[in-house]
C-alpha positions as CSV (number, residue, x, y, z in Angstrom):
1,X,-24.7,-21.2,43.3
2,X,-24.7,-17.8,41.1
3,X,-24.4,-18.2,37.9
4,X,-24.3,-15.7,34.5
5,X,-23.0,-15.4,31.1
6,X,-19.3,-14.4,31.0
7,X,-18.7,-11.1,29.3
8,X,-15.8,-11.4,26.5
9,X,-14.1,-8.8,24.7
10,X,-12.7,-9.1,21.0
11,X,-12.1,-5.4,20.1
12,X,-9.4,-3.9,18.0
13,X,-8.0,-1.8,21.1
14,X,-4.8,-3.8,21.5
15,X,-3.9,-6.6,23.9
16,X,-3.5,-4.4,26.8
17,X,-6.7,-2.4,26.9
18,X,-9.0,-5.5,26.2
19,X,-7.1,-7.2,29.3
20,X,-8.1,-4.6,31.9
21,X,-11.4,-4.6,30.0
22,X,-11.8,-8.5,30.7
23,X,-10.5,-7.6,34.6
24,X,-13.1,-5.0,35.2
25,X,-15.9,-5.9,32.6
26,X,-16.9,-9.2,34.7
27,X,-16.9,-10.7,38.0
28,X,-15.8,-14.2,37.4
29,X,-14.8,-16.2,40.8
30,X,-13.9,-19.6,41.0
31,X,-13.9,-21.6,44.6
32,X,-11.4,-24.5,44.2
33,X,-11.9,-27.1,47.8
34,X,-10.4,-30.1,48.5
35,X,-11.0,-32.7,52.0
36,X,-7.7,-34.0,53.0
37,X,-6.7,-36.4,56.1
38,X,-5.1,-34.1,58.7
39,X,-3.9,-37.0,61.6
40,X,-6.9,-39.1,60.7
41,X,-10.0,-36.2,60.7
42,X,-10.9,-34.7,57.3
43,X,-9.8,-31.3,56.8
44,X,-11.1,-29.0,54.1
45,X,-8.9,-26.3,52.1
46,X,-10.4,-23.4,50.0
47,X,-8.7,-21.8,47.6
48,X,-11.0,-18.4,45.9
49,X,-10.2,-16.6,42.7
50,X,-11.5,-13.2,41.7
51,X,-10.9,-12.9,37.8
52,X,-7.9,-15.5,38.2
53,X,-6.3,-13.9,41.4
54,X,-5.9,-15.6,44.4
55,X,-6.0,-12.2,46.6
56,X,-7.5,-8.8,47.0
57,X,-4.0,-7.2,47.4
58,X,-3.3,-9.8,43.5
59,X,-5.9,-8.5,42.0
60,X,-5.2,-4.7,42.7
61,X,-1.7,-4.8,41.8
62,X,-2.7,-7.0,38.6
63,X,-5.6,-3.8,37.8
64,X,-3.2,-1.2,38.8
65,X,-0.2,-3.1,36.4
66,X,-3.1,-3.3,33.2
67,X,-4.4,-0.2,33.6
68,X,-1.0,1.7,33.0
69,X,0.3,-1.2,30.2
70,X,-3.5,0.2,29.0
71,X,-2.6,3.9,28.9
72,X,0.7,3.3,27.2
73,X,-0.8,1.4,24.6
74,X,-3.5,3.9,24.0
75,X,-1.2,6.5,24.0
76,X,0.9,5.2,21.8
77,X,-2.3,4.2,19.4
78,X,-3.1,7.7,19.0
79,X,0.0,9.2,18.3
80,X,-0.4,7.1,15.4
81,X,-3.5,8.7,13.6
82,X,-3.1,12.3,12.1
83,X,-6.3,13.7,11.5
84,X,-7.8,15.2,14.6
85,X,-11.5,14.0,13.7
86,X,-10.2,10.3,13.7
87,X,-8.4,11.1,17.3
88,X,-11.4,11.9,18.6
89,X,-13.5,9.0,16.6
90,X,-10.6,6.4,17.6
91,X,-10.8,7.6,21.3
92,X,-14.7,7.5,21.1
93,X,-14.4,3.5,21.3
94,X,-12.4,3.1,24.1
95,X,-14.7,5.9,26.3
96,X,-17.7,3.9,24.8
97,X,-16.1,0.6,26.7
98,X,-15.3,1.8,29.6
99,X,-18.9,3.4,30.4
100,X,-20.0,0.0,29.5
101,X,-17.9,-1.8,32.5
102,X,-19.1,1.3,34.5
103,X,-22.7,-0.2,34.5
104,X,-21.9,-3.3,34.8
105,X,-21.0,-2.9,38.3
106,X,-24.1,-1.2,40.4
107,X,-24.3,0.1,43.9
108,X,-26.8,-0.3,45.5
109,X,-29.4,1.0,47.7
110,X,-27.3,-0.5,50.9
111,X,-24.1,0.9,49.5
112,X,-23.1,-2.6,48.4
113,X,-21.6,-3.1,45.0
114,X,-23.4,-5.8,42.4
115,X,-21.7,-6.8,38.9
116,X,-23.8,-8.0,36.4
117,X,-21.7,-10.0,34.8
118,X,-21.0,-12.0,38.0
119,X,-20.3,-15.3,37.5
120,X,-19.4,-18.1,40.0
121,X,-18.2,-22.0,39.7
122,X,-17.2,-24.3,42.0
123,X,-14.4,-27.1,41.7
124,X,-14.4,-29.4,44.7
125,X,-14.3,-33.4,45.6
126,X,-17.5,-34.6,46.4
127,X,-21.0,-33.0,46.8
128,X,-21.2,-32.3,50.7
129,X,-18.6,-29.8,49.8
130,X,-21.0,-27.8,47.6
131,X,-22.6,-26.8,50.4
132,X,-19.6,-24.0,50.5
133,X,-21.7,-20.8,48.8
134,X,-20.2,-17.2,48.2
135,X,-22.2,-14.4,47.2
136,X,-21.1,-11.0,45.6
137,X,-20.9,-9.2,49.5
138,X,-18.0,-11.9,50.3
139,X,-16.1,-9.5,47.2
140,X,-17.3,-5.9,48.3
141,X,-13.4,-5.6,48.3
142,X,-12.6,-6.8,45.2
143,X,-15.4,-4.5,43.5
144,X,-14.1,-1.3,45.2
145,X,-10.9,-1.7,43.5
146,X,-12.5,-2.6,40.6
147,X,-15.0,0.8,40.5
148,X,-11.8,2.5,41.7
149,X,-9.3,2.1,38.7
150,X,-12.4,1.8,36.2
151,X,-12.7,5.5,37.4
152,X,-9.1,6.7,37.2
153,X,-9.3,5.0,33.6
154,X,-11.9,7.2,32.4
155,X,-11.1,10.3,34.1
156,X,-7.4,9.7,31.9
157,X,-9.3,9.3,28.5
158,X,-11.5,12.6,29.2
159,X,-8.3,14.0,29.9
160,X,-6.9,12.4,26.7
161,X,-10.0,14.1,24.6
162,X,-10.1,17.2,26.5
163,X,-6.2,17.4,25.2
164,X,-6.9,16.9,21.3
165,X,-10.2,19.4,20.9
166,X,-7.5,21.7,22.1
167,X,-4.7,21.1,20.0
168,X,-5.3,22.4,16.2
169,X,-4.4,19.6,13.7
170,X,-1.1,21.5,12.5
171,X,0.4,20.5,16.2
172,X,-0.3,16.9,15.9
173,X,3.4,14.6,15.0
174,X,2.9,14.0,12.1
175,X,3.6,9.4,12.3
176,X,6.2,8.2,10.5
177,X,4.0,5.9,8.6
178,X,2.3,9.0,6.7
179,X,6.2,11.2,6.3
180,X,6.0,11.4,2.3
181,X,9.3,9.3,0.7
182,X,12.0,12.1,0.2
183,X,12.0,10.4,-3.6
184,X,8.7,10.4,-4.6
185,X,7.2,12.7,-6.8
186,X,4.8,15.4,-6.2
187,X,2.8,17.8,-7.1
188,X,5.2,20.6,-5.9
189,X,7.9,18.2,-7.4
190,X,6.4,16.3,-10.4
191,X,9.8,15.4,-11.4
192,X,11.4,14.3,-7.9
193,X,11.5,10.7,-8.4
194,X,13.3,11.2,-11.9
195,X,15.5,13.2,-10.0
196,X,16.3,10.8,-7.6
197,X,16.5,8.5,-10.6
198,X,19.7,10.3,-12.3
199,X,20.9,12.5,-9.7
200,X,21.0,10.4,-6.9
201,X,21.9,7.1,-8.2
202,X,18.1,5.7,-8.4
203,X,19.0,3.9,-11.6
204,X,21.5,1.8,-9.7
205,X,19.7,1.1,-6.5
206,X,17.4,-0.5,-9.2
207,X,19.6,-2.4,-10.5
208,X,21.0,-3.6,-7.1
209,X,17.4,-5.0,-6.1
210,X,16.3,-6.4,-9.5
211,X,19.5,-8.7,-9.4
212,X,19.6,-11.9,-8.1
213,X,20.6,-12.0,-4.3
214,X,22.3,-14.6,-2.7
215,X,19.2,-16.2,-1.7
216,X,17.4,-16.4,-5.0
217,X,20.3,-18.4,-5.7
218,X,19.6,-21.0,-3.0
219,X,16.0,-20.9,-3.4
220,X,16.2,-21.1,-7.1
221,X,18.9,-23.5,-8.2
222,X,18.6,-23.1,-12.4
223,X,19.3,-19.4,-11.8
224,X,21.7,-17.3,-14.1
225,X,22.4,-13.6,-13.8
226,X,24.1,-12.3,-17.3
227,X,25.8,-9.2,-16.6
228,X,26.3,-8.3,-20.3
229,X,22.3,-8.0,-20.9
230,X,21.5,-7.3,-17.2
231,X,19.2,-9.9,-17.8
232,X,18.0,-13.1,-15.2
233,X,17.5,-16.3,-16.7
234,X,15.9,-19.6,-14.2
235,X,14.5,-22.8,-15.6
236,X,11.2,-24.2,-14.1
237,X,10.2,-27.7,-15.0
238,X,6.8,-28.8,-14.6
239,X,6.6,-31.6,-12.1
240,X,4.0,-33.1,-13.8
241,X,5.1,-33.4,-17.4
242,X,8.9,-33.2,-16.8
243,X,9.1,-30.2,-19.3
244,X,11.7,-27.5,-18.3
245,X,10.4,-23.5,-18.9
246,X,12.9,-21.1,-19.5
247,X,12.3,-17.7,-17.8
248,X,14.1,-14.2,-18.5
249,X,13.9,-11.0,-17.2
250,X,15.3,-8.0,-18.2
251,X,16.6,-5.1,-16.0
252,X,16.1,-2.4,-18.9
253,X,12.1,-3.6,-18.9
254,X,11.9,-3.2,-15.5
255,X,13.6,0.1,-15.7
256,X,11.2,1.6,-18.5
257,X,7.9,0.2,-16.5
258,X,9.6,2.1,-13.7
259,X,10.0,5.0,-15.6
260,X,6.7,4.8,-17.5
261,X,4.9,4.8,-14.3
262,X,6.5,7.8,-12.9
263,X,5.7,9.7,-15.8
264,X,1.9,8.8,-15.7
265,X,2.2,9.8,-12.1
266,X,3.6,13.0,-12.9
267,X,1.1,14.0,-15.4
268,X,-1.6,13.3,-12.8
269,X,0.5,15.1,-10.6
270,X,0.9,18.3,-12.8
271,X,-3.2,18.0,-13.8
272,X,-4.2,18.0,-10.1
273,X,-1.9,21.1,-9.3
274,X,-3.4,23.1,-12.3
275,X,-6.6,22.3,-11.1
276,X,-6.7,24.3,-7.8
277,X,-4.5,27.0,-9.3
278,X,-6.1,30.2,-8.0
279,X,-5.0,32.3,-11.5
280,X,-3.4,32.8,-14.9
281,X,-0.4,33.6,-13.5
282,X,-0.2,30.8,-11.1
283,X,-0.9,28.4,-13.8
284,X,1.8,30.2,-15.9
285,X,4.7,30.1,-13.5
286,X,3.8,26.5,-12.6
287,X,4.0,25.2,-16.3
288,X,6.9,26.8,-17.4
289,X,9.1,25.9,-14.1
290,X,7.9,22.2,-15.1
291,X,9.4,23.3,-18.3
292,X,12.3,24.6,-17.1
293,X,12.8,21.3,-15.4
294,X,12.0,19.1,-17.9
295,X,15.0,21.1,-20.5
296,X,17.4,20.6,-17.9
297,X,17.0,16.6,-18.3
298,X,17.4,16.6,-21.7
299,X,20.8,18.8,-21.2
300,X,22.0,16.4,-18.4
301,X,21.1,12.6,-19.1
302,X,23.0,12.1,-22.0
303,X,25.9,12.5,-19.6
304,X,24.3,9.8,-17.4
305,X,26.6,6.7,-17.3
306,X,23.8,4.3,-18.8
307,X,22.4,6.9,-21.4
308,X,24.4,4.4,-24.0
309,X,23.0,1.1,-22.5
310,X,19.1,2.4,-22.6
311,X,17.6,4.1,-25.6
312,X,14.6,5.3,-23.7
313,X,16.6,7.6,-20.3
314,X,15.1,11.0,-22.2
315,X,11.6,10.0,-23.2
316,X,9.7,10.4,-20.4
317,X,10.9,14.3,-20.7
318,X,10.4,14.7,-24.4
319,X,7.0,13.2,-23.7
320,X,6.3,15.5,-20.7
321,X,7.2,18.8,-22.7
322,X,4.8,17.3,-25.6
323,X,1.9,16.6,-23.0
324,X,2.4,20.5,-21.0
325,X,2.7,22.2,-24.9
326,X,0.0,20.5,-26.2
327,X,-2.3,20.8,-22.9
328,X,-1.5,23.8,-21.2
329,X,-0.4,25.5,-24.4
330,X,-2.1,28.8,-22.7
331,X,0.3,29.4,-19.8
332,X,3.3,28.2,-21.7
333,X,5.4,31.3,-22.8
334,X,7.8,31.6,-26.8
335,X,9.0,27.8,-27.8
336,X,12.6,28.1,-27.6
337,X,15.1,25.6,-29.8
338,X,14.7,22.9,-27.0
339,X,11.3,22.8,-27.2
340,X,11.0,23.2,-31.0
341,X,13.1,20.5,-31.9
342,X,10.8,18.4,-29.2
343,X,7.6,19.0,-30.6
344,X,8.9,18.4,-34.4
345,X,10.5,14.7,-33.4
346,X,14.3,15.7,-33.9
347,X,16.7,14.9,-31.6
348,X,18.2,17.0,-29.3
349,X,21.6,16.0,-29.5
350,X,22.4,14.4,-32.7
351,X,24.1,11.4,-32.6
352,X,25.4,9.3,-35.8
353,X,23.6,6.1,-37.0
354,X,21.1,7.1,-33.3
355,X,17.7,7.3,-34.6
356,X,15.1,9.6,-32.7
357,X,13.5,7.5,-29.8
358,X,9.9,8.5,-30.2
359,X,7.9,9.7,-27.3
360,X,6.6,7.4,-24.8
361,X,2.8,5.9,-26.1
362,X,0.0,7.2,-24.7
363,X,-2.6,4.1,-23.5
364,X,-5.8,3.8,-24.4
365,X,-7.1,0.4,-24.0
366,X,-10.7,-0.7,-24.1
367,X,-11.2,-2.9,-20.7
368,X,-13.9,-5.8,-20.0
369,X,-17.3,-5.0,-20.9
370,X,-20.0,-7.0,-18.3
371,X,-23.0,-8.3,-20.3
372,X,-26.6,-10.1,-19.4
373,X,-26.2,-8.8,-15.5
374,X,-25.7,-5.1,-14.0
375,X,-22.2,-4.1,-13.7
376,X,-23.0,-3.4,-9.8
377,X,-24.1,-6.9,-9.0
378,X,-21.2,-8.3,-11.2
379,X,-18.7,-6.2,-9.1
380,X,-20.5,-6.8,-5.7
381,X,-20.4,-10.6,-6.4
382,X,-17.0,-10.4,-7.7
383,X,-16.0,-9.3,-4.8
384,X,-16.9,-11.3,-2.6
385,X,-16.0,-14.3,-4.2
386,X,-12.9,-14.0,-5.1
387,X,-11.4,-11.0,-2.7
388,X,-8.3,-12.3,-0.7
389,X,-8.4,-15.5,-2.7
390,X,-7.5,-14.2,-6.6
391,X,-7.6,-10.5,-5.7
392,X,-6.1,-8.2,-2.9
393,X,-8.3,-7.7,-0.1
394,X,-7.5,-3.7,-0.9
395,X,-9.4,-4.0,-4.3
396,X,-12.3,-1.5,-4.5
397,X,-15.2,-1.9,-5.4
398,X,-14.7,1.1,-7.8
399,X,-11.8,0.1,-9.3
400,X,-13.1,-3.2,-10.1
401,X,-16.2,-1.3,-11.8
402,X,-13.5,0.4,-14.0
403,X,-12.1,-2.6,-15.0
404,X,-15.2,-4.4,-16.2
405,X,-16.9,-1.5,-17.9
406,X,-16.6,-1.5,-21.0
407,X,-14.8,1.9,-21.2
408,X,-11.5,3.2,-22.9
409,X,-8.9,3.9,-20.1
410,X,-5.6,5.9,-20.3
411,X,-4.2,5.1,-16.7
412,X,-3.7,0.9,-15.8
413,X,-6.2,0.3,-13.2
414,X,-3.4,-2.3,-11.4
415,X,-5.4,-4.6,-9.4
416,X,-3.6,-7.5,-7.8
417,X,-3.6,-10.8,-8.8
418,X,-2.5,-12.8,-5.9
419,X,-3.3,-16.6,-7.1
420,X,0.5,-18.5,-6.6
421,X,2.0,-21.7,-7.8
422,X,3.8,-24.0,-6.0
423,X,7.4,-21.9,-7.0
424,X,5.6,-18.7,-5.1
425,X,5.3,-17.1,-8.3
426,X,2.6,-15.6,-9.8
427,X,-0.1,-18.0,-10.8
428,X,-2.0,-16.6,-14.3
429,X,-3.7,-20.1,-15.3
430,X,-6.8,-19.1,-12.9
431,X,-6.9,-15.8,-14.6
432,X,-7.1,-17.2,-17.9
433,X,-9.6,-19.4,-16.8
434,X,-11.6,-16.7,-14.8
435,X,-12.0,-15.2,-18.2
436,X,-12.8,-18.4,-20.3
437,X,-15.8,-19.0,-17.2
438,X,-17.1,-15.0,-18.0
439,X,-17.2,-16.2,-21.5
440,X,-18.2,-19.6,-21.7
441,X,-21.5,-18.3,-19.6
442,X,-22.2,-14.9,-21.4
443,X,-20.9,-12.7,-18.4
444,X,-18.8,-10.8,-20.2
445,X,-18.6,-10.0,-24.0
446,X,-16.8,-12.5,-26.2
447,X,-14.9,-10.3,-28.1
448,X,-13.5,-9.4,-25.0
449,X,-11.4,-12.7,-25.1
450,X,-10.5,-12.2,-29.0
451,X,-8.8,-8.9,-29.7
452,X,-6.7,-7.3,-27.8
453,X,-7.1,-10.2,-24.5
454,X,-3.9,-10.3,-23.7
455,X,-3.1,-6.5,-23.6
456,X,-6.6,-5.8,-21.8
457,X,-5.4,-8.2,-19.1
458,X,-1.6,-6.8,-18.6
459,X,-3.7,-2.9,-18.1
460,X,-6.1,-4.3,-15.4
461,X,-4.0,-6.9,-13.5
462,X,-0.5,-7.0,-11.8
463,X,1.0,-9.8,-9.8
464,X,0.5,-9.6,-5.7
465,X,4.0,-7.1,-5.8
466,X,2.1,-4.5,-8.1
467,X,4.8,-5.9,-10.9
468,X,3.5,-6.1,-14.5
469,X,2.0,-9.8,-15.7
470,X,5.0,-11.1,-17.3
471,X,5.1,-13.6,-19.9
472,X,1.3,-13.7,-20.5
473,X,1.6,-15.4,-24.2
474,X,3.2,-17.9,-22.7
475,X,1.0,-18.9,-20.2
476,X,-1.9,-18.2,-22.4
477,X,-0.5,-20.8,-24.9
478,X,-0.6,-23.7,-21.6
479,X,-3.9,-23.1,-20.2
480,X,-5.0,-27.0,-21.2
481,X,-2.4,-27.8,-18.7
482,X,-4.4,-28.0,-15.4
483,X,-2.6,-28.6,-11.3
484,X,-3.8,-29.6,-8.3
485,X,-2.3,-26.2,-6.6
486,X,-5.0,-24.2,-8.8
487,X,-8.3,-26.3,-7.6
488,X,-8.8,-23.8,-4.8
489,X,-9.2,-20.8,-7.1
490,X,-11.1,-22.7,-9.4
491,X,-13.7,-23.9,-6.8
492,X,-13.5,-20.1,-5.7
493,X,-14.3,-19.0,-9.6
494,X,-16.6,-21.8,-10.2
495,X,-18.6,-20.2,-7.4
496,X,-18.6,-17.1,-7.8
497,X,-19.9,-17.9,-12.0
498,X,-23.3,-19.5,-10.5
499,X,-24.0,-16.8,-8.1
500,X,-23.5,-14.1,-11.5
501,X,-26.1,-16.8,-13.2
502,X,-28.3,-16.6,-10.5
503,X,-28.4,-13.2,-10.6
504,X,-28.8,-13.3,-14.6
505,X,-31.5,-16.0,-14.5
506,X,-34.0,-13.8,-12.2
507,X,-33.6,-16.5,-9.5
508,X,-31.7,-14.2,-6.7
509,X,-30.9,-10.8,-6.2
510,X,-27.9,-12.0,-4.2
């Protein structure tokens, strides 16, 4: 009998394309006989399959059927990248498989077709019947169809590529993955998303999603909502000890970390705009529209139905016009009163017994400094490690350099923790004990876990939501107690410390 290695395919093309890949990229044929007693004589049946198809007419309609699923699929694949260059890349793959089924199958000399990846079995009751032999000329047929819709397929994808060279990348649809969120800031609109926040009831969208749904209340039985202090309380005992935790969280921290982070955003926002300004008088008109903007939320949120409940709605702007005056002082025009009254701390609206909220605190925290191994292998090994076990999957390798540096940061570097306990919550014990490991073992520098640990940890990390690190003194202060749910970090951590001592002993470069 004929036998060969079966051809697979595991691609990232999409179920359709790899199954007429897996029709056309090999030739597997299986002949199925069995003797039965036909009025006392034996009688043999044969029943042949061509790539699971019992049939030439089968396995045409089954090639014609894939090949169009195929073209849908693709289609609809690359209507959903942008850039022209990864069109073309994208498409390169799939016109890079299909010349690759193209030489599987050969004609030859005689005008007969011959796959390569021909493969034969036979499934019968008994040895005489293995005597039944088929060859590749007993499915000339089967190939023709084969070489015939392989063909069609790959004139369509020239067709396809011939289509985006000639379409300039301002014609492609834009997908709806990549439309920019009407409510997010930007660099024309640094100020959009505290727009939508106090013109277009942001604040109390918040406020709907931070409270407790119905759900939380079934999944969480010790669960309080006090509408007073827009504040959720839970309990969480510890199955192990019996002690009960009380958690709270309130909506106005939520609201300033909200707020914070937009207006760090929109200062990167306003510095990247500046940047590729083409003049002095683009920069100037730029600034002092920014301006402009910023004066008209200090006029308005005081008339903003919370601006009694939170004593923080007008910082982010008082901070902003601080930030553009003492910055960009160059393209800003005359302070007027507004600004005057910014810049020397007074408020602008005074207010009995309402003391001046001061601007919002610029960060600048030290992060981890790597010691007795080079930050590169540190971060390489890291990585590997502990990526899509105690870390995103998305985490750079840059980012990750950032955070173990040593340097003085302004912006939190926000990489995910992603370790969970049993509740589904974030899990910091591994994270305290990452850090104890890097000390314990010189990795990192021990005054790294003195001053400032717990502050340098809430500006690198944030739970696997991209939320702040709650409650971090808390944990901090129960790190002796030690679960079973936490032994697969730990074995991850443990790890990933003797590869680093490897490394730091001269044993491996690895």
């Amino acid at each position: 009998m004929i036998k060969g290695s079966v051809r697979t395919f595991d691609f990232r093309f999409g179920d359709d394309f790899v199954s007429f890949l897996e029709l056309v990229g090999r030739a597997s044929v299986t002949l199925e006989a069995l003797v039965a007693k036909v009025d006392g004589e034996d009688v043999t049946s044969e029943v042949i399959r061509f790539n699971y198809q019992d049939s030439v007419t089968k396995y045409k309609q089954r090639l014609q059927n894939t090949m169009y699923k195929a073209i849908q699929s693709l289609e609809g694949m690359v209507d959903e990248v942008y850039l022209k260059l990864e069109k073309l890349r994208f498409l390169a793959h799939f016109l890079v498989e299909i010349e690759a089924c193209q030489r599987q199958l050969i004609t030859q000399s005689t005008g007969l077709y011959c796959h390569k990846q021909f493969s034969f079995s036979n499934i019968s009751e008994g040895d005489e019947l293995n005597k039944i032999i088929k060859t590749e000329q007993d499915f000339q047929e089967h190939f023709y169809w084969m070489d015939h819709y392989l063909v069609k397929m790959y004139a369509f994808l020239l067709l396809l590529k011939e289509g985006i060279e000639s379409t300039n990348q301002a014609d492609f649809r834009v997908p709806p993955t990549m439309k920019p969120d009407p409510d997010e800031s930007s660099q024309d609109k640094p100020f959009e998303y505290f727009d939508y926040l106090f013109f277009r009831n942001g604040i109390t969208k918040l406020r709907q999603a931070f409270m407790p749904s119905a759900d939380d209340y079934f999944h969480v039985t010790e669960l309080a909502w006090d509408k007073e202090t827009e504040t959720t309380i839970y309990w969480e005992q510890d199955s192990e000890t019996g002690d009960w935790t009380q958690h709270k969280s309130r909506f106005g921290d939520k609201l300033f970390s909200v707020m914070y982070s937009q207006y760090q955003q929109s200062r990167s926002l306003i510095d990247d705009r500046i940047s590729v300004c083409l003049n002095h008088s683009e920069a100037e008109f730029y600034v002092n529209r920014c301006l402009e903007h910023l004066k008209y939320f200090l006029k308005k949120i005081p008339q903003h139905k919370d601006y009694e409940k939170y004593d923080f709605l007008e910082r982010f702007a008082r901070s902003m016009i601080k930030y553009l005056l003492e910055r960009y002082n160059v393209f800003c025009g005359k302070p007027d009163e507004i600004i005057e009254a910014v810049l020397k701390d007074s408020p602008l609206l005074p207010a009995a017994d309402t003391p001046f909220v001061q601007a919002l605190p610029l960060p600048n925290i030290q992060v981890f400094q790597v010691v007795g191994i080079p930050l590169e292998r540190f971060v390489a090994i890291f990585s590997s490690h502990l990526k899509g076990i105690c870390i995103s999957q998305e985490t750079s390798l840059e980012i990750l350099a950032s955070a173990f540096s040593g340097k003085s940061c302004e912006t939190p570097l926000r990489i995910r923790w992603t370790c969970t306990a049993r509740s589904k919550t974030v899990n910091k014990q591994p994270l305290f004990y990452l850090f104890k490991q890097l000390c314990d073992k010189g990795l990192i520098d021990p005054q790294n876990l003195q001053s400032d640990f717990l502050k340098r940890l809430h500006f690198v990390f944030v739970d696997a939501d991209d939320r702040p690190l709650n409650n971090l003194p808390v944990s901090y202060s129960t790190t002796t107690k030690h679960r079973k749910t936490e032994d697969q970090y730990r074995i991850a951590i443990d790890k990933m410390i003797i590869s680093m001592l490897a490394v730091k002993s001269g044993k491996t470069d690895a």
